[in-house]
N, C-alpha and C positions, 0 to 999 in steps of 0.2 A: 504494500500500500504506500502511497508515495501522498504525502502530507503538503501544507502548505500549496495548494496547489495555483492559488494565483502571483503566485512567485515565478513555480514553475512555469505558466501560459507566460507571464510578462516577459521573459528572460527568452524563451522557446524558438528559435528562429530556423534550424534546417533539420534534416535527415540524416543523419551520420549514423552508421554500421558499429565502430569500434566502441566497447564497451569498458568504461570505468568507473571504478568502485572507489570512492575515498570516504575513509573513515576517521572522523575529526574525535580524537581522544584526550586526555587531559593534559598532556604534555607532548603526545606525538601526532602524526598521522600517517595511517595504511594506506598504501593505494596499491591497488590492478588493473592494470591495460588485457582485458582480453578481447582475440579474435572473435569465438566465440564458446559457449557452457557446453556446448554440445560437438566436443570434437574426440578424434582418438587419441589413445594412451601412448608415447610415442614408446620404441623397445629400449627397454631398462629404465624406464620408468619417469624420465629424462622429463623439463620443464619443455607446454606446449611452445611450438614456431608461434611467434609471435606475440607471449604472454609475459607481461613484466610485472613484477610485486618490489614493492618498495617500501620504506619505511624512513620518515624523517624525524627527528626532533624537533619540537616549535617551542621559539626562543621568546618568552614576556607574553604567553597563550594568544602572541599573534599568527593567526593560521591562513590568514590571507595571505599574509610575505613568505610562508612555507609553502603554499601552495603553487605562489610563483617561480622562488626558486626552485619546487621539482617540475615546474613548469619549462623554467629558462634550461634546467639539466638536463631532463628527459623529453620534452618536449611529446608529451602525450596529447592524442588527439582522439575523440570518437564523444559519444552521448556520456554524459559525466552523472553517477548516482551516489548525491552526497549522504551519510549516514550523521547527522548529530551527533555528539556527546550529554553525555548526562547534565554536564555542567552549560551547554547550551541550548537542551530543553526541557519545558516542566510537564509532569502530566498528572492532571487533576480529573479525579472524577466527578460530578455534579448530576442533577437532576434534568432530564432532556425540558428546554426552556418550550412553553404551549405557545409556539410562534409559528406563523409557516415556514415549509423549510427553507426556502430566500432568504427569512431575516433570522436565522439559526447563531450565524456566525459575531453579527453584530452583536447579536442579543447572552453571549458568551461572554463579549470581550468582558462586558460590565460587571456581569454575573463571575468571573471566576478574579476579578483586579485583587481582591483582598486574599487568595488564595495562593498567588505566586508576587514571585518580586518582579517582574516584569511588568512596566505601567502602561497603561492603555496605549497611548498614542505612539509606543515603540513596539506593539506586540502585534504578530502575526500569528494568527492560530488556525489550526483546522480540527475534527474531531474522529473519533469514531465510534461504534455504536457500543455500548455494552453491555452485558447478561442482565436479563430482565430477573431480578432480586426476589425473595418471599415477598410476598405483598402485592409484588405486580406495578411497580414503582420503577418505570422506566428511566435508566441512568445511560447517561454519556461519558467518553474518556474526552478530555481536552488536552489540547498538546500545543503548548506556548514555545515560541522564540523569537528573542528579541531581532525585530526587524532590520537596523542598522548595522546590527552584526552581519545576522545572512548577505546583507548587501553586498558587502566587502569582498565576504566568500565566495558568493555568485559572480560578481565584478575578476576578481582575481580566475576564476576557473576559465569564464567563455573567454576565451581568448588561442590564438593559434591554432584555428580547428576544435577545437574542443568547445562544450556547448553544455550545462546545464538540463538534463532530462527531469531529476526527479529530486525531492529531499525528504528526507527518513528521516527514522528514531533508528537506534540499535536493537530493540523489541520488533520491529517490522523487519529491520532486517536478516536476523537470526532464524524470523519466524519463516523467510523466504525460502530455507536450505530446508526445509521438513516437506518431504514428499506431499500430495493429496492427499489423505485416506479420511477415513468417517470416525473413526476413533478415535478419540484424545490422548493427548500425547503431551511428557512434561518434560523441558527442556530447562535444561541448564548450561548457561552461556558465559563466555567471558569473554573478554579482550584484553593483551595482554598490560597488564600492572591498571587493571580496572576493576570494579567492583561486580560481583557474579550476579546474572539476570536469569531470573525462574520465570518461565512462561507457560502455558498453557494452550495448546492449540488444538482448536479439532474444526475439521472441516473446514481449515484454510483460512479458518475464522480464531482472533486470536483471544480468549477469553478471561485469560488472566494472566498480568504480569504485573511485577517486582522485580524490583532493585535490590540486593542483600547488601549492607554495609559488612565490611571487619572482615572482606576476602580477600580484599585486593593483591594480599601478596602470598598467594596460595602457592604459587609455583615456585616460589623458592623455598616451601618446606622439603624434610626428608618425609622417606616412606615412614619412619618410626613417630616424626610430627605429626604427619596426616592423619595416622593410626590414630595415635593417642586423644586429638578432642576434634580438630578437622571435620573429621567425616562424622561422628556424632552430630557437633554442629549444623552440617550442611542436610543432614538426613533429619533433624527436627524442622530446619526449614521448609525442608521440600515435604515435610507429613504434614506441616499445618498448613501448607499451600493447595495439598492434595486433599485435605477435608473441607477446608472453604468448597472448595472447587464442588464436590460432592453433597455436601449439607448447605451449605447457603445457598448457589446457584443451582443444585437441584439436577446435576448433572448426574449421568451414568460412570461408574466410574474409571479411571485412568488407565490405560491399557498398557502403555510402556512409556519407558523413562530415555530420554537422550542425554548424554554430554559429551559438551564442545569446550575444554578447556586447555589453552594451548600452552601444556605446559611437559615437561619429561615425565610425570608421573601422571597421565594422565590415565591411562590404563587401568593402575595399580587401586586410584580412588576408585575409579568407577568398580571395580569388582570391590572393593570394600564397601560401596554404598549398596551394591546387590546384596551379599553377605546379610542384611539389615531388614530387607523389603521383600516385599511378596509379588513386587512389579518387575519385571525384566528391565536390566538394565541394562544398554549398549554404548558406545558410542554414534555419536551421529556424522555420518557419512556426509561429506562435500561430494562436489560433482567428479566425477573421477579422475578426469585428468588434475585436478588439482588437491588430492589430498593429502600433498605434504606441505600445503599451505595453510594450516590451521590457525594460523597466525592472524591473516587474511582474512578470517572468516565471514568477517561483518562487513568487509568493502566488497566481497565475494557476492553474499546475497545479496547486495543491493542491486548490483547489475541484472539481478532476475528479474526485477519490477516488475518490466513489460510482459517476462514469460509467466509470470505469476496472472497479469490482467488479461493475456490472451486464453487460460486454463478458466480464469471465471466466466470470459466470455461465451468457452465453448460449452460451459457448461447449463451457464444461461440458455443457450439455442436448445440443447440438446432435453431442457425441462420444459421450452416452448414446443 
């Protein structure tokens, strides 16, 4: 799902093939140049012709000037799908405002001012829908980011071919890499020296997400760390993620567990979180040719966007 969207119309000017992923993080950013998601594995397992991953440092959390210097270096060109940081968007839940849906957006700004630190006349928002609660009390997710900022970011990307296609959260994005299916599914995400995201996804539809504080630097524990309160920890979070999910929203329950945490021991938790649970645990599979880019993962699914709104649309025809 690609947020902010009259950002995106405003900025929108051509057709470009090449795909990239940049993911704006607390002190770096990811990016991917790819050809395209759907190519072969080449032999020995070798990075695809024509796919570039990269990673910068951003010096004073200015990400515009980082963006031009991987700009002026590499000189990336194709549709650009930018992924927010946490620290550049907020998302509040609230009560769907009784307005038509035209005047939805306006009728938020106002409604959600006391709830984020972002002030009206710098914020651009868009929303999305959310699980209808006990009660029958229909709620919205709001998702703020300060206008000025984007600006900058979008101004620094379209430039030398490159173009602007879409702008995300790290929650849409993650949620992009989880196949179809009808059965829900709980994911746990990272990026790396970032804080771990629990989502919830079924039918494409993303039902619950969180942000976990106090993980950020998971991947520098040992296996004997991780063992000792780690996985405790991250397995209480994801129980009471998974009983909301069930008892409050009134859902069927969770069928299997994914993690994407790009770290050396990643493996090692995920079978320690199984050890604990009665869900199957795995890790969650990138698209093939890139699965030794886990790193990636967030600037990865954003390049899906479109393949994600061409899967709704066929799916639309196919219930018409």
């Amino acid at each position: 799902m690609s947020l902010f969207s009259s950002i995106n119309n405003f900025f929108s000017k051509n057709e470009l093939d090449q795909l990239v992923g940049i993911s704006l993080q607390q002190e770096s950013i990811t990016l991917c140049s790819l050809p395209s998601l759907v190519v072969p594995v080449p032999e020995g397992g070798a990075s695809v012709s024509g796919a570039i991953f990269l990673h910068k440092k951003v010096i004073q959390l200015d990400f515009s000037q980082a963006i031009t210097a991987l700009q002026t270096e590499f000189s990336f060109t194709g549709k650009c799908h930018i992924v927010l940081s946490a620290q550049q968007s907020q998302i509040v839940q609230v009560d769907k405002p009784n307005v038509p849906s035209a005047e939805i957006n306006a009728a938020l700004k106002w409604q959600v001012k006391d709830l984020v630190s972002i002030s009206p006349d710098n914020m651009v928002l868009d929303y999305f829908d959310g699980p209808l609660l006990a009660g029958g009390k229909e709620k919205i997710n709001v998702v703020c980011a300060p206008i000025d900022e984007l600006k900058k970011i979008v101004a620094a990307t379209n430039q030398e071919g490159a173009e602007v296609a879409s702008i995300t959260t790290v929650e849409f994005a993650f949620a992009n890499l989880l196949p179809a299916q009808s059965d829900a599914c709980l994911l746990i995400c990272q990026q790396p020296n970032e804080e771990i995201v629990l989502l919830i996804v079924k039918q494409g539809k993303l039902y619950f997400h969180r942000r976990l504080r106090g993980f950020r630097q998971i991947a520098s524990k040992t296996e004997d760390e991780l063992a000792m309160t780690v996985v405790d920890n991250l397995a209480l979070e994801v129980q009471r993620s998974s009983d909301f999910f069930e008892r409050q929203l009134k859902q069927a329950p969770i069928k299997e567990i994914k993690v994407l945490l790009p770290m050396d021991n990643e493996s090692f938790l995920a079978r320690k979180l199984a050890e604990n649970s009665h869900i199957p645990i795995t890790l969650l599979a990138l698209p093939e040719a890139y699965q030794q880019h886990r790193s990636h993962a967030a600037a990865i699914g954003a390049t899906m966007y479109e393949e994600k709104i061409a899967e709704k649309t066929q799916e639309t025809m196919h219930v018409s």
